[in-house]
C-alpha positions as CSV (number, residue, x, y, z in Angstrom):
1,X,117.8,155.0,129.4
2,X,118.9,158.5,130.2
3,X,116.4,159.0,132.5
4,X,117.8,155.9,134.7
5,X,121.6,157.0,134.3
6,X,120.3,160.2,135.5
7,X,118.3,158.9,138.6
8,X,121.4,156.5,139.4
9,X,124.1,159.3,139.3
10,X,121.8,161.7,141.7
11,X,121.3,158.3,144.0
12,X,125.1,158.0,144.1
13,X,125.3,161.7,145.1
14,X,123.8,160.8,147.9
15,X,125.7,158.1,148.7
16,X,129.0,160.6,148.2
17,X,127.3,163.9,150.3
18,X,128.2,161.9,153.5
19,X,128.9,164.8,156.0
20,X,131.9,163.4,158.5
21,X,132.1,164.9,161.5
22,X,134.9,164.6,164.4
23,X,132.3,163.2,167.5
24,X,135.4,164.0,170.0
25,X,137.7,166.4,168.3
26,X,136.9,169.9,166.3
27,X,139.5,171.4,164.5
28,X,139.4,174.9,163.7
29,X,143.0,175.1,162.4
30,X,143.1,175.5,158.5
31,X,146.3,172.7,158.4
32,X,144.4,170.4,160.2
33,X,141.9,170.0,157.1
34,X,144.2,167.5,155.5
35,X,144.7,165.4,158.6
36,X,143.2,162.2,159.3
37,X,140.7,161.8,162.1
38,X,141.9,160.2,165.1
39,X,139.0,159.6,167.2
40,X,137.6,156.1,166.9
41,X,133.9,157.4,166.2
42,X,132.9,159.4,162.9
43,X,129.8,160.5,162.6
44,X,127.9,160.9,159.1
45,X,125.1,162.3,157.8
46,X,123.4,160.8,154.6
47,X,122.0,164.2,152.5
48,X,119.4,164.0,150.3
49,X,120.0,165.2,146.1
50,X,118.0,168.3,145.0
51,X,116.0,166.9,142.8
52,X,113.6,168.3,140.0
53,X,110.3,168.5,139.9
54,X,109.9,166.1,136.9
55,X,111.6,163.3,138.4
56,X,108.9,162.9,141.4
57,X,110.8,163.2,144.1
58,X,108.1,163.5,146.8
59,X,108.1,159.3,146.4
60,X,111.8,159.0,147.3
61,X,111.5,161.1,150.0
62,X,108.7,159.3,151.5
63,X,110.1,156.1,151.5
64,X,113.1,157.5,153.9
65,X,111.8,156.7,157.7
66,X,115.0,156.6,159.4
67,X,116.9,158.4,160.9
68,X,119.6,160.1,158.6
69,X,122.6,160.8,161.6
70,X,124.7,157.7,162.7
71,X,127.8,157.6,164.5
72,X,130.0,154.6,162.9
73,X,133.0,152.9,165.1
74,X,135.8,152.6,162.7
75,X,138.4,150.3,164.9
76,X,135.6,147.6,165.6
77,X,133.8,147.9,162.1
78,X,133.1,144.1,161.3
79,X,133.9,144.0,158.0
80,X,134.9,146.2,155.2
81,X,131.6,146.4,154.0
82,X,129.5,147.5,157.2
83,X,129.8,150.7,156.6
84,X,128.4,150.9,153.4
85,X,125.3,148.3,155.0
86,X,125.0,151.6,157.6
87,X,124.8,154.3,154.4
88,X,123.1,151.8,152.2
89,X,119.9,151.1,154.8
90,X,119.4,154.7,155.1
91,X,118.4,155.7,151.2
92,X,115.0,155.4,150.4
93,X,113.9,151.8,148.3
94,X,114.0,153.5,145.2
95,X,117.0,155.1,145.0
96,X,118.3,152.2,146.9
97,X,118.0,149.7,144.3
98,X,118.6,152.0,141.8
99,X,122.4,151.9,142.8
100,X,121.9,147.9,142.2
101,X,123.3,149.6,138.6
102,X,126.5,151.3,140.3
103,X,128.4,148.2,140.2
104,X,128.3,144.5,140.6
105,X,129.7,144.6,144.3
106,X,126.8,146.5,145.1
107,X,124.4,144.8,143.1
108,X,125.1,141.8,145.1
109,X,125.1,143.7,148.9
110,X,121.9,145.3,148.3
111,X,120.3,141.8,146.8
112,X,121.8,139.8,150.1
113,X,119.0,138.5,152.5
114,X,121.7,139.7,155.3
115,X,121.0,142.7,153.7
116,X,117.4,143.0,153.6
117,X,117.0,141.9,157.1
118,X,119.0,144.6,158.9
119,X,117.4,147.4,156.4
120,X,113.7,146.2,157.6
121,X,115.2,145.6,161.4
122,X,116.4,149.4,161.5
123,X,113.6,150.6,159.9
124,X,111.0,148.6,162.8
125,X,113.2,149.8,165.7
126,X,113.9,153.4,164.1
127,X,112.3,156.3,166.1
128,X,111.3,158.2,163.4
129,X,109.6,155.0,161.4
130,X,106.1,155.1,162.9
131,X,105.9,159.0,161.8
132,X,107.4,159.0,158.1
133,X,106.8,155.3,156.5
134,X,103.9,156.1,153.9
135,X,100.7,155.6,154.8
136,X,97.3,156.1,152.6
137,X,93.9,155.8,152.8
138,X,93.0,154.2,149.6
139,X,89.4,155.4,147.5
140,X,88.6,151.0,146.5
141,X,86.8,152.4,143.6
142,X,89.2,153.2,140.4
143,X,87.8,154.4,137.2
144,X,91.1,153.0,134.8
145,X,90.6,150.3,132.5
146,X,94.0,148.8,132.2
147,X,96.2,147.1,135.1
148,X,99.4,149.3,135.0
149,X,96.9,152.6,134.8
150,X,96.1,151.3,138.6
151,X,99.2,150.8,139.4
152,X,99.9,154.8,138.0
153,X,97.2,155.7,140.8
154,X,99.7,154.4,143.0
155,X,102.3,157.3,142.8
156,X,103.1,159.8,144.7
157,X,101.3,162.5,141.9
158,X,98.3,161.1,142.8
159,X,98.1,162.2,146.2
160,X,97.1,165.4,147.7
161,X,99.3,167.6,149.4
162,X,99.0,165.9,152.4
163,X,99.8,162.1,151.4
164,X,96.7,160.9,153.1
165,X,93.6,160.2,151.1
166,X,93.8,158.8,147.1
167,X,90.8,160.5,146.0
168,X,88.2,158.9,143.7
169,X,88.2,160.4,140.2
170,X,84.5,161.7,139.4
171,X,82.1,161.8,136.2
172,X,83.8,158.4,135.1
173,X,83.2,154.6,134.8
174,X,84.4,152.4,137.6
175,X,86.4,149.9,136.2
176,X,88.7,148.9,139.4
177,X,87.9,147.7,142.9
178,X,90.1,147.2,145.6
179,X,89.4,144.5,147.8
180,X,92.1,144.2,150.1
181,X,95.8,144.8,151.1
182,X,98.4,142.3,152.9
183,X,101.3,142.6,153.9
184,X,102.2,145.1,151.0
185,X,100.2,143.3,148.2
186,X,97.0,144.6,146.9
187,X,94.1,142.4,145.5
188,X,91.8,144.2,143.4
189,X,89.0,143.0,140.2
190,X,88.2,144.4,137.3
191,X,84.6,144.9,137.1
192,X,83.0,142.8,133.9
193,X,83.9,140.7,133.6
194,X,84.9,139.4,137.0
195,X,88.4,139.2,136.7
196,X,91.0,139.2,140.0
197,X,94.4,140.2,140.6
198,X,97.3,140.6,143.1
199,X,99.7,143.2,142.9
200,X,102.5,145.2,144.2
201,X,102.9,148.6,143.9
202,X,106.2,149.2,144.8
203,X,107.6,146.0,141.9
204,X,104.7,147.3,139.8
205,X,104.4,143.1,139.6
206,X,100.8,142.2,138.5
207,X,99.0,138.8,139.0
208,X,96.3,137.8,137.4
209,X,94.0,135.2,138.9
210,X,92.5,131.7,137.6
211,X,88.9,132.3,137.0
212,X,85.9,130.8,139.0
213,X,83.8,129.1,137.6
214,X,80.7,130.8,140.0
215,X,80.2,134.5,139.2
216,X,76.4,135.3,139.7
217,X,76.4,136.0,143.1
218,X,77.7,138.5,145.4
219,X,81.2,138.2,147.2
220,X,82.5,139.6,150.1
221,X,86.4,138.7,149.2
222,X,89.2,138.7,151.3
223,X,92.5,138.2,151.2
224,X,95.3,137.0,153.1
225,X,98.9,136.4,152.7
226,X,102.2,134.4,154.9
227,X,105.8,136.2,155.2
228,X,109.3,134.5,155.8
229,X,111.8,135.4,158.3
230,X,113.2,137.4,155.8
231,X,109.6,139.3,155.5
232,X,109.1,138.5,152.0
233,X,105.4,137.1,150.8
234,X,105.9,133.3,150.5
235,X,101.8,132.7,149.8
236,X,98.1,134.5,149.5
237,X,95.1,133.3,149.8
238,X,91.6,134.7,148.4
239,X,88.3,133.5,150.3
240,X,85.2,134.6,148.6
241,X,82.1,134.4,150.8
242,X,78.9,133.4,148.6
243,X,75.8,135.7,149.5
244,X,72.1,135.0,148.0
245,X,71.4,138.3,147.5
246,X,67.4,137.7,148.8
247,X,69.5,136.7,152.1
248,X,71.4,140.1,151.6
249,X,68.5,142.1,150.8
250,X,66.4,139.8,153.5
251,X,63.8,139.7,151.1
252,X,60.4,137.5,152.2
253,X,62.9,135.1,154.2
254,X,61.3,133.4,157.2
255,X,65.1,131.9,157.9
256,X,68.1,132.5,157.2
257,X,71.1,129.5,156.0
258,X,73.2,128.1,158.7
259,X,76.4,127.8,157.0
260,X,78.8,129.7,154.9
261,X,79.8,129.0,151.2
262,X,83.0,129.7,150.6
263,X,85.3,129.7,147.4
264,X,89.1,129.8,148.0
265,X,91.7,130.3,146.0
266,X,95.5,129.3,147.2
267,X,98.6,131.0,145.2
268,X,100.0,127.5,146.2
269,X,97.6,125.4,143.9
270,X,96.4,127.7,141.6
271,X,92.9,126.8,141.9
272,X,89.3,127.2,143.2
273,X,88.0,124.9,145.7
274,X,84.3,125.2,146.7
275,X,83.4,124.8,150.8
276,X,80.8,124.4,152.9
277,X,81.3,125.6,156.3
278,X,78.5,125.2,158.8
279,X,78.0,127.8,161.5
280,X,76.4,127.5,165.0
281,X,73.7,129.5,164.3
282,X,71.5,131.2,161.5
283,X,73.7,133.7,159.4
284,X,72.2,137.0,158.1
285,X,74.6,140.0,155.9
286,X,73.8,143.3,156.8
287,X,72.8,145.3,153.4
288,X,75.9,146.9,153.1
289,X,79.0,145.5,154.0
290,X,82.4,145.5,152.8
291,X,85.7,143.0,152.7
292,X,86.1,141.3,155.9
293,X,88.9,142.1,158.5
294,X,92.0,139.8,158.8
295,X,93.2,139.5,162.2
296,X,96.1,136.9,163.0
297,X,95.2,135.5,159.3
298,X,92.2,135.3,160.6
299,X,89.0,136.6,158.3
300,X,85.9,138.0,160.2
301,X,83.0,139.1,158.1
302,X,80.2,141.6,160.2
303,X,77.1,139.6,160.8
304,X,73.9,141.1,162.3
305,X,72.8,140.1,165.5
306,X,76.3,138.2,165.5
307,X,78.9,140.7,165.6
308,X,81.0,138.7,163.4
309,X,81.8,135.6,161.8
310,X,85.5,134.3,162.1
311,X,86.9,131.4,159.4
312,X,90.5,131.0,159.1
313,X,91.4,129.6,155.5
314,X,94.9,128.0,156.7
315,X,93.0,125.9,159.2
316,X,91.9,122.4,158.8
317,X,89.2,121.1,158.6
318,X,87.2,124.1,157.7
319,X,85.3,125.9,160.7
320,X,84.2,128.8,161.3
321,X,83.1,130.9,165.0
322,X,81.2,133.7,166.0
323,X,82.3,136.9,168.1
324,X,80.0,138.9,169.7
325,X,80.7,142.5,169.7
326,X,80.5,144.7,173.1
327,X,77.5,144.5,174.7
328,X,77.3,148.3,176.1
329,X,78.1,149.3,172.1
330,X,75.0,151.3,170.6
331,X,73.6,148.6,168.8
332,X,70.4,150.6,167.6
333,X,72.7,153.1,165.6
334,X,73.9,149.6,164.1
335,X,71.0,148.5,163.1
336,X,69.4,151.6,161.8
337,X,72.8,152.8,159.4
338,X,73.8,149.2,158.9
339,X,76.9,150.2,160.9
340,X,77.9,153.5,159.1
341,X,79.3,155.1,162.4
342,X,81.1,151.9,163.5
343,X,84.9,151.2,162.7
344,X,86.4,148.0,163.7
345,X,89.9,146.9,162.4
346,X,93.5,146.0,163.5
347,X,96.0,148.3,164.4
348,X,99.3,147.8,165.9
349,X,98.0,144.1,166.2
350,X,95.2,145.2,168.3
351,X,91.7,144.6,167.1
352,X,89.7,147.6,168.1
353,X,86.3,148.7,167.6
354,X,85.4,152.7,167.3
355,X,82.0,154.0,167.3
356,X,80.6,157.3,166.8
357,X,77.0,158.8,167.7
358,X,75.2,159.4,164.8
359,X,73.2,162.1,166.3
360,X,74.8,165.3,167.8
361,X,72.5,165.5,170.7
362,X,73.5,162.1,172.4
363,X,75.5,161.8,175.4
364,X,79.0,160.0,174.3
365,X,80.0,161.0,170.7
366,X,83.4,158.6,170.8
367,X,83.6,154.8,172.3
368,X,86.3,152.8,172.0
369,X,87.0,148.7,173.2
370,X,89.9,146.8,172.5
371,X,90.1,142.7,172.5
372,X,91.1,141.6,175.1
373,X,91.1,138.0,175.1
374,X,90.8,136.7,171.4
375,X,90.2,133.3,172.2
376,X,87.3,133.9,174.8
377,X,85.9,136.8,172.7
378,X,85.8,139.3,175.8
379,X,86.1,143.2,174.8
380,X,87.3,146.0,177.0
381,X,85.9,149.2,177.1
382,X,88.8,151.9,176.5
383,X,87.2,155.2,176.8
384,X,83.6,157.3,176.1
385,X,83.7,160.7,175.5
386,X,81.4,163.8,174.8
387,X,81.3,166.1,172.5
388,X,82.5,168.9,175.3
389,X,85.4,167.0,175.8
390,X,86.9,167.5,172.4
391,X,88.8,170.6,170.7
392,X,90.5,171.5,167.8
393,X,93.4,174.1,167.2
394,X,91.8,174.9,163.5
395,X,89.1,177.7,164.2
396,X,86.3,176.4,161.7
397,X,86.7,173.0,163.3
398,X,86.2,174.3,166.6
399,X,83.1,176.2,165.9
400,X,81.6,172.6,164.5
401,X,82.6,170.2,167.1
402,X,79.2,170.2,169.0
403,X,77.4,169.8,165.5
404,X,79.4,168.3,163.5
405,X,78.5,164.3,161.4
406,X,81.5,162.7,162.2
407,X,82.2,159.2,160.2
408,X,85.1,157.1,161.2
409,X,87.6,155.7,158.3
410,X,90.6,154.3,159.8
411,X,92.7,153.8,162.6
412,X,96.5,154.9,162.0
413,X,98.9,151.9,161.4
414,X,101.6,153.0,163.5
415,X,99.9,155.4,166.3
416,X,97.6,153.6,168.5
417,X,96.3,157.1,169.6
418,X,95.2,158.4,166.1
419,X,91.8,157.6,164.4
420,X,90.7,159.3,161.0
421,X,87.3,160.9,160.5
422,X,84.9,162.4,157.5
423,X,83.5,165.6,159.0
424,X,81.3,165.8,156.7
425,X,79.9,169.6,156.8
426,X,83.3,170.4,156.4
427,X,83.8,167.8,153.6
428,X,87.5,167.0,154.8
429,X,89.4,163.9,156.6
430,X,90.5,164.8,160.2
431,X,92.4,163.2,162.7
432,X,91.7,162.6,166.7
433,X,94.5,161.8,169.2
434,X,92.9,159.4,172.1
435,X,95.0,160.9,174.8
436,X,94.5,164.8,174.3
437,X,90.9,164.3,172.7
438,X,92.1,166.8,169.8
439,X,90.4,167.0,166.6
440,X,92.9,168.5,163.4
441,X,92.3,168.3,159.9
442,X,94.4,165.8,158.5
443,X,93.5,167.0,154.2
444,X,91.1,168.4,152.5
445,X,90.5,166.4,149.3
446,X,90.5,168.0,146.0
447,X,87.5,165.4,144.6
448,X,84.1,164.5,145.8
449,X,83.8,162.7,149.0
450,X,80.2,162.5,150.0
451,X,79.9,159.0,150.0
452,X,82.9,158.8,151.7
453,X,83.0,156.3,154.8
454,X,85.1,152.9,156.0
455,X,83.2,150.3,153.5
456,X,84.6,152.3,150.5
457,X,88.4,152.9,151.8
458,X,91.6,150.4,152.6
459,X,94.4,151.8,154.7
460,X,97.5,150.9,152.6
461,X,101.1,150.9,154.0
462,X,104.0,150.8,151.3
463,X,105.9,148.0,152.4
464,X,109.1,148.3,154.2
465,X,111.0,145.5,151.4
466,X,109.7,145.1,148.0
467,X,108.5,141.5,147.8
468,X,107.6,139.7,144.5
469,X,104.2,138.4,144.0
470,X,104.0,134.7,144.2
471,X,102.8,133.2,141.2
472,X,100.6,130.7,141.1
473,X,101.2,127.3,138.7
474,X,99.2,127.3,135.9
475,X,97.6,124.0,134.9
476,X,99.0,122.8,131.2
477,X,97.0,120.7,129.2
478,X,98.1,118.0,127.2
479,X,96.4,117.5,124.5
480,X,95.6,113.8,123.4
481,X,97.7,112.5,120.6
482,X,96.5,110.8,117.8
483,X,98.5,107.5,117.2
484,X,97.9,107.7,113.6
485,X,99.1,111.7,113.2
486,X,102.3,110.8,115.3
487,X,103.0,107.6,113.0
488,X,102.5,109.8,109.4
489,X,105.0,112.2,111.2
490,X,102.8,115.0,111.8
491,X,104.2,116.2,115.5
């Protein structure tokens, strides 16, 4: 309990280190000190506690993202309370609801939707969001055998220096898997048995999942969820995609099935329901895949010859499409590393694919397309580059650029111009800007990363509001009643 008086008094320091500043007026006169401003405009500055080391507070000072200088109009404030909502939606989420435990009046701003809404609102139209919200590329693979030892990978401590990449822990039993993020929520399994859960890392609330009754085959999950206007989860839903692993593996198979099996689970119900969804034409997995991508709520597992199958779980009755990926693409490089050097997500609610040449000596090492038109399936080409094109400001990079094995990881959430990249005789994570063609390093991870590539990482974005997880009703069974029992009074 010490610990959290502690934390709350250096949170109210910061609340109290408000620097005012005359925006119109400076006095340099020793009796003005004790004068009252007269200008309508003060401006403040919210300062952030010195903190020690054991308290962590690399995670509070993550979360900040906004800007940290306002001017405030004192004649036409609102209300007596607006400019506390101005101080207030500048702290960090942790030490913001921390001071939930300052006093009830604050207990009951801070917990206000009104509230809630204009903290997210400044931090999407901040200038300074896109650069400082915290971003990580997440290792899926965690060796911990208990749910809140996961969430502990979560911190700030387990980062490197950078804040990028949550390396994966070597010499040790996988025991975790992350299948996919939403909206701030994380669905992950525990590996044997089978078991799934939804979680948030920032409530440290954990969900755990009716079983299926089907758990001999392979999956491909994913996982989707629905906000509010207030941006708070209201529902997820998990689609598992049933895979024979001789289709998989494309074992002694003359064809191939011409629908999808799908199990879905709704946080609304509670339950597994079994579909069969036919497709339009024969369906075959590459080897290795990974989780699908959600685009609009929309999941879209990679499919060869295909480009990709599209099924969208809110929709009724269940169908599913196919979307062919670009045509001028190098589809041999697909085909022979089972799309190793290809990166196709969403990003900035753009779906974009990124391909890289596998071998140094070809002509364009980058390509890029955007969709253009979702509903017609038609790509653009954005750029190709070569490998003379690009540069680096770090020395060792440069002298690797025309030799370098490049694998693409992720696109940045925020910056439409930044994509992330294994260089793997280097064995670190760099980035390259799109409009300069600059390579940097981006971190060097302390752990192994040689099998380090897009199937085995998820981007993960803390989320701007701490949402609960919706929990899903459980089924209670009723147990018949003996007539006899109840009459001889024994319930």
């Amino acid at each position: 309990m010490e610990g959290h008086a502690n934390s709350t008094d250096n949170d109210a320091d910061q609340i109290q280190n408000c620097v005012i500043t005359d925006s119109t007026n400076q006095h340099n006169n020793d009796d003005d000190q004790n004068q009252i401003p007269t200008q309508n405009h003060l401006e403040f500055q919210v300062i952030e506690p010195p903190y020690s080391n054991e308290g962590s507070p690399s995670s509070d000072s993550s979360f900040l993202g906004l800007d940290d200088t306002f001017t405030y109009d004192i004649h036409n404030a609102p209300d007596s309370d607006s400019l506390l909502y101005e101080i207030l939606s500048r702290l960090p989420l942790k030490s913001l609801f921390r001071l939930k435990c300052v006093c009830k009046h604050w207990q009951t701003l801070i917990s206000q939707r009104s509230f809630s809404r204009f903290y997210i609102s400044r931090m999407i139209t901040s200038n300074t969001a896109s650069s400082s919200l915290p971003f990580r590329i997440l290792y899926r693979y965690i060796c911990e055998s208990e749910p809140e030892d996961v969430l502990n990978r979560f911190r700030s401590e387990s980062y490197n220096s950078s804040g990028l990449y949550l390396s994966r822990e070597e010499h040790k039993a996988i025991k975790f898997k992350v299948l996919g993020v939403s909206n701030g929520l994380i669905l992950c399994c525990s590996l044997g048995p089978l078991v799934y859960h939804v979680c948030n890392p920032v409530t440290r609330q954990w969900v755990t999942l009716a079983k299926s009754t089907k758990t001999q085959n392979f999956f491909a999950e994913g996982f989707v969820s629905r906000v509010n206007e207030d941006n708070l989860v209201t529902d997820y839903t998990v689609v598992r995609l049933e895979m024979d692993l001789s289709v998989v593996r494309q074992e002694m198979l003359t064809s191939f099935p011409d629908y999808l099996h799908l199990e879905i689970f709704s946080s609304e119900t509670g339950e597994w329901v079994g579909y069969r969804v036919p497709c339009p034409f024969q369906i075959a997995f590459p080897k290795r895949g990974a989780g699908p991508i959600c685009f609009k709520g929309v999941l879209h597992w990679f499919v060869n010859d295909h480009g990709m199958v599209a099924f969208d779980p809110y929709k009724d009755p269940k169908s599913c499409r196919l979307i062919q990926l670009p045509a001028d693409r190098d589809v041999q490089s697909e085909v022979t590393h089972d799309g190793l050097y290809r990166l196709c997500d969403v990003c900035q609610g753009k779906l974009r694919l990124f391909q890289v040449a596998p071998d140094a000596s070809s002509f364009y090492c980058f390509s890029m397309w955007d969709m253009k038109d979702y509903d017609k399936g038609e790509w653009c080409s954005e750029f190709k580059v070569t490998r003379s094109d690009l540069s680096s400001s770090d020395p060792e990079l440069e002298s690797w650029l025309m030799k370098a094995t490049f694998l693409p990881l992720s696109f940045h959430p925020f910056d439409l111009d930044v994509v992330y990249l294994r260089c793997v005789e280097l064995a670190c994570l760099v980035s390259y800007n799109i409009q300069n063609r600059q390579l940097d390093v981006a971190c060097k991870p302390a752990g192994a990363i040689d099998d380090l590539s897009w199937r085995v990482v998820v981007p993960f974005v803390i989320p701007t509001w701490p949402t609960p997880v919706p929990i899903p009703p459980v089924k209670v069974v009723i147990p018949e009643v003996d007539p006899l029992r109840v009459f001889n009074g024994w319930w």
